[in-house]
SEZA-835470 format. One record per atom (N, C-alpha, C): residue in one letter; x, y, z. Coordinates in pm, whole numbers, padded with zeros to 5 digits, always signed. Layout:
BEGIN
AXYZ
...
//
This chain:
BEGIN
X+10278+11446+08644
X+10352+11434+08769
X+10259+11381+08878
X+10289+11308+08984
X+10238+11243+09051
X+10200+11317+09205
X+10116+11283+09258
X+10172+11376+09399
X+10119+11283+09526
X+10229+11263+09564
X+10201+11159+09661
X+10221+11233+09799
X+10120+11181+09881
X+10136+11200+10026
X+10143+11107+10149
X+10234+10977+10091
X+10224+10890+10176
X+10415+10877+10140
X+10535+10870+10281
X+10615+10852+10210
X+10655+10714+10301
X+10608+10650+10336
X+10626+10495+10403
X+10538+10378+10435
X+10533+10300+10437
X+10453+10182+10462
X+10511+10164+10582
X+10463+10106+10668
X+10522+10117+10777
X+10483+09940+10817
X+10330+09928+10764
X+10329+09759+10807
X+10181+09735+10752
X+10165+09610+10685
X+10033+09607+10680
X+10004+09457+10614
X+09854+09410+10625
X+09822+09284+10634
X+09754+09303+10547
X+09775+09156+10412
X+09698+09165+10275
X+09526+09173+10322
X+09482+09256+10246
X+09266+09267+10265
X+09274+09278+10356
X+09329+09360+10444
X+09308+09373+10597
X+09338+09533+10635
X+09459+09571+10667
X+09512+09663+10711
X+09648+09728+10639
X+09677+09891+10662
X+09770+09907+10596
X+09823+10056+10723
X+09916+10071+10771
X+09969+10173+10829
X+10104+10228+10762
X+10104+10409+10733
X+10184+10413+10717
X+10230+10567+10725
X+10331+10641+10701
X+10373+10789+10708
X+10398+10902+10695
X+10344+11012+10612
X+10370+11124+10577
X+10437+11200+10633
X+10576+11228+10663
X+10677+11373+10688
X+10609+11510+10653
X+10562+11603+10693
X+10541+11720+10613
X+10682+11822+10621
X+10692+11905+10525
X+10802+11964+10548
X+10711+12124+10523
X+10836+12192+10592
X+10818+12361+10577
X+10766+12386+10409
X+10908+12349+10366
X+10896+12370+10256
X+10795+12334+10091
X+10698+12258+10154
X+10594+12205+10027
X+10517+12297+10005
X+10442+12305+09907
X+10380+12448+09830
X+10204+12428+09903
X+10176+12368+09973
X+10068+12351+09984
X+09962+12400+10091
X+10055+12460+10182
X+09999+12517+10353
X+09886+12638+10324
X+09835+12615+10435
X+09702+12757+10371
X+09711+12798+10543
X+09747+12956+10511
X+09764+13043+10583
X+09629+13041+10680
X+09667+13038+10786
X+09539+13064+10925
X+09631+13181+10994
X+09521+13250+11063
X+09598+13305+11183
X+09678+13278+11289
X+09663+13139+11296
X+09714+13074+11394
X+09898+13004+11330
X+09883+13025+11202
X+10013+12997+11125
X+09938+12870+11006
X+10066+12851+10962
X+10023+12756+10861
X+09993+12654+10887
X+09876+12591+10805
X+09815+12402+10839
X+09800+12354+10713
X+09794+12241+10749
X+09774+12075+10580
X+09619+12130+10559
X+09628+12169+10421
X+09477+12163+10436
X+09378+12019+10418
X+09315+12027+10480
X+09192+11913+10525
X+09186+11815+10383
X+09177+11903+10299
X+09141+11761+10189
X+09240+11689+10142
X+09352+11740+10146
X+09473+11704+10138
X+09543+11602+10255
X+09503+11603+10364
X+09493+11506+10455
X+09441+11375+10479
X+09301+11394+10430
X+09192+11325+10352
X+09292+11243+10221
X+09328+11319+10156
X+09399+11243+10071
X+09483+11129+10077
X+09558+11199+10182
X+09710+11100+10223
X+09658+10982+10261
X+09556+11012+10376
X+09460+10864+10422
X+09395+10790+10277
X+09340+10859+10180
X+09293+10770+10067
X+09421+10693+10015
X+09509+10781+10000
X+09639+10697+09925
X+09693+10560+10007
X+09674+10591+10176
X+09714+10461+10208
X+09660+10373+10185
X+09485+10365+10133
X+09418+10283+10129
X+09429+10223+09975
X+09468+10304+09902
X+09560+10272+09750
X+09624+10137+09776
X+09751+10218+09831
X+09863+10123+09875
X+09828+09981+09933
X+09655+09969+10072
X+09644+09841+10039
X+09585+09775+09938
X+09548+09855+09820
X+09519+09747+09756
X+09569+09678+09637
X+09674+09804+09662
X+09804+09769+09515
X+09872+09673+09602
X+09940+09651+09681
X+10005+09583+09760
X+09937+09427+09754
X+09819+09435+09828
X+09764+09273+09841
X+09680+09250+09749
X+09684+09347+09618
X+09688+09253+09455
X+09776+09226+09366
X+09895+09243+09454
X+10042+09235+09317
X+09965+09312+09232
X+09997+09413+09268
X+09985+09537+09173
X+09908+09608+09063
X+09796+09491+09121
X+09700+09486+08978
X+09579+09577+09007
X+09537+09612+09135
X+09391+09687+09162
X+09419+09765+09219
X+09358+09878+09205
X+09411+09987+09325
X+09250+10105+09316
X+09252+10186+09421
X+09143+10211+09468
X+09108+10405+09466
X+09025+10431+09352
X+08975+10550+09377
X+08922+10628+09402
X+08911+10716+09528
X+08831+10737+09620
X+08689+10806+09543
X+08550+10752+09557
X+08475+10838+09534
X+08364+10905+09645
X+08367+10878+09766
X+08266+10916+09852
X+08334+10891+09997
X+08311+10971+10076
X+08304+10948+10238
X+08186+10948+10311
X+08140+10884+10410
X+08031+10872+10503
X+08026+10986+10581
X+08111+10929+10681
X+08189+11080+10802
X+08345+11099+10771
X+08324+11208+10832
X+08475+11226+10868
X+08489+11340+10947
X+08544+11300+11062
X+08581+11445+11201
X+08691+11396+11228
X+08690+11540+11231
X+08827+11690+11231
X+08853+11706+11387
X+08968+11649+11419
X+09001+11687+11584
X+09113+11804+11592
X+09201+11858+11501
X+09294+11901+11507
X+09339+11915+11395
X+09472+11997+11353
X+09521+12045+11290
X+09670+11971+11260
X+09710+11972+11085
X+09844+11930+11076
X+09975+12049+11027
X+10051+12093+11107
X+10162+12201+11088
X+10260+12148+11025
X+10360+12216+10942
X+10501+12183+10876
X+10569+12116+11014
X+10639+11976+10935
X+10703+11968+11061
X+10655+11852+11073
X+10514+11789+11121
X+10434+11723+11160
X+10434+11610+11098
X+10443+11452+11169
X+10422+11322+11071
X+10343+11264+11092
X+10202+11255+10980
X+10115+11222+11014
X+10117+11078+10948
X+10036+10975+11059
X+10056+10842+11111
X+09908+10801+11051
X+09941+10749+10947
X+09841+10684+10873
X+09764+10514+10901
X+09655+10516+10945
X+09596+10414+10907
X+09436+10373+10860
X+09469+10252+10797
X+09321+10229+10668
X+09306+10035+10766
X+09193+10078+10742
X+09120+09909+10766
X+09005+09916+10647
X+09040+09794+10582
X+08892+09768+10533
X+08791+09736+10588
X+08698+09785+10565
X+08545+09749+10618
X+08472+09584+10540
X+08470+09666+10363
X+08404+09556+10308
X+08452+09574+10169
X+08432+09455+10103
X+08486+09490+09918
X+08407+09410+09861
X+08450+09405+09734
X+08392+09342+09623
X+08517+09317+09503
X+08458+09301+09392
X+08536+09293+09241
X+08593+09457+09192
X+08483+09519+09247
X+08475+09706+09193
X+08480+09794+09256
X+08441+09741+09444
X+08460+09866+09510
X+08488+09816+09652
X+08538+09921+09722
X+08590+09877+09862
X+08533+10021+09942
X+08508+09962+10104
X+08474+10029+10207
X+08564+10027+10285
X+08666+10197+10290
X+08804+10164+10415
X+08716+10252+10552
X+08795+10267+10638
X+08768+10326+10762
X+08922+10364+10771
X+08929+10465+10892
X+09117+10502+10853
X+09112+10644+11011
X+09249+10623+10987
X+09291+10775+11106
X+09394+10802+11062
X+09403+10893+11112
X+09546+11020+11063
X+09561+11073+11244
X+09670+11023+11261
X+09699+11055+11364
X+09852+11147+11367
X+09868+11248+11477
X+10054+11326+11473
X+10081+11284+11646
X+10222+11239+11625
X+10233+11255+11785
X+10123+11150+11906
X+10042+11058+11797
X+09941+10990+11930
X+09818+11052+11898
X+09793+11206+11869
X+09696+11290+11856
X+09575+11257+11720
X+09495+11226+11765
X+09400+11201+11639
X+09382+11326+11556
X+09394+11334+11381
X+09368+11485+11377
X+09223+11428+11275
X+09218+11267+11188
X+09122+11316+11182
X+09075+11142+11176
X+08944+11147+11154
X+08882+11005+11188
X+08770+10965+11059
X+08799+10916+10957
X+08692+10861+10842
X+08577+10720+10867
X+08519+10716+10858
X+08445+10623+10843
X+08358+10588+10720
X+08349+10440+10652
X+08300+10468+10509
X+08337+10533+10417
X+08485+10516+10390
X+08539+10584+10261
X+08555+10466+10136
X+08453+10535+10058
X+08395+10423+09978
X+08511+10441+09806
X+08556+10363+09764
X+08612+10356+09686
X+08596+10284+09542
X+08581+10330+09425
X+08605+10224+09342
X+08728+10143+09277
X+08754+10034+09254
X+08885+09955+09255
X+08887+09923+09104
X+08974+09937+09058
X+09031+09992+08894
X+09164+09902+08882
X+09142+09872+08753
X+09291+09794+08727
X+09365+09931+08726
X+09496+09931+08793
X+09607+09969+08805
X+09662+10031+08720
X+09674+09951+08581
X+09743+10011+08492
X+09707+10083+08380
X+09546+10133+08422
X+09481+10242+08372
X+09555+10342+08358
X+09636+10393+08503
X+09691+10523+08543
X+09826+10493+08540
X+09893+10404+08542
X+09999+10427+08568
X+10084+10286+08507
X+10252+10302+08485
X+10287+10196+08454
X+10293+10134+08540
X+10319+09996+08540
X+10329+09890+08618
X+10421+09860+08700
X+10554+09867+08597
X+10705+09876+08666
X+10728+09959+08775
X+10694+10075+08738
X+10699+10189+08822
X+10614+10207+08942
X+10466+10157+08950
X+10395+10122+09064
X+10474+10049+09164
X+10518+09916+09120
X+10598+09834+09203
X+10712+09888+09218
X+10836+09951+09156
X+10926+10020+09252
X+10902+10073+09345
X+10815+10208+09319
X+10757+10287+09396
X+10726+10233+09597
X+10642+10129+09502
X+10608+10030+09631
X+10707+09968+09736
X+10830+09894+09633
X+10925+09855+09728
X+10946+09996+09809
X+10995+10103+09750
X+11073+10191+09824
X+10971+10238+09901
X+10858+10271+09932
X+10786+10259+10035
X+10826+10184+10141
X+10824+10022+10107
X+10842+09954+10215
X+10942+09944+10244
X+11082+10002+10173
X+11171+10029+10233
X+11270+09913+10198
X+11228+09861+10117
X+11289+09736+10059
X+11387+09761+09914
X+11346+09892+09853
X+11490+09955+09793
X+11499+10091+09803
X+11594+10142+09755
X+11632+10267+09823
X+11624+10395+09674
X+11567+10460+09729
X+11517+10631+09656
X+11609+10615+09493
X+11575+10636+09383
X+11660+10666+09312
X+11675+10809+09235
//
């Protein structure tokens, strides 16, 4: 089973840029209790931002490369993400190659920065290591919103 934390593309430019949306809901199994109430936990946030950076590179390789995160430089924590909350994804590439790519990225709710990466270094893998092909590219349209949920 898959677990995705990106549920939109929202807009993005081939080897360049990719923005896009996570909904959180009450209901996902994943919140870790604070005193302050429940929050996304951090790596899992971290995540959603890696996945957008997936998405650019499945996207502006027709479907052929896509990117798995192995290292971060920085990354600060401004805030917190609650049920409820849509966090506003974006990835810029820094630098690439044949095998690996350098994104930079924010996770923003509401305008609010919650968190800020720099140097999230990736290695870039044919695609259909992990996954079928067909199914990558549906997936993808319905991201961009170009077909609808089935």
């Amino acid at each position: 089973m898959r677990f995705h934390l990106i549920d939109r593309i929202s807009d993005w430019e081939p080897d360049v840029r990719l923005t896009g949306r996570k909904v959180t809901s009450p209901d996902e199994t994943y919140w870790k209790q604070t005193p302050a109430g429940p929050v996304m936990p951090g790596n899992l946030v971290l995540e959603a931002l890696a996945q957008a950076g997936t998405w650019l590179f499945l996207l502006s390789s027709g479907y052929r490369k896509r990117a798995a995160l192995a290292t971060v430089t920085e990354a600060t924590w401004h805030g917190d993400a609650v049920p409820g909350d849509a966090l506003d994804l974006e990835v810029r590439i820094r630098s690439t190659s044949d095998t690996a790519a350098v994104l930079d990225g924010t996770v923003r709710v509401e305008g609010r920065t919650v968190l800020e990466v720099e140097g999230l270094m990736c290695a870039l893998i044919d695609a259909d290591r992990l996954e079928d092909p067909a199914d990558t590219e549906r997936m993808g349209r319905q991201l961009l919103g170009q077909e609808a949920l089935r």
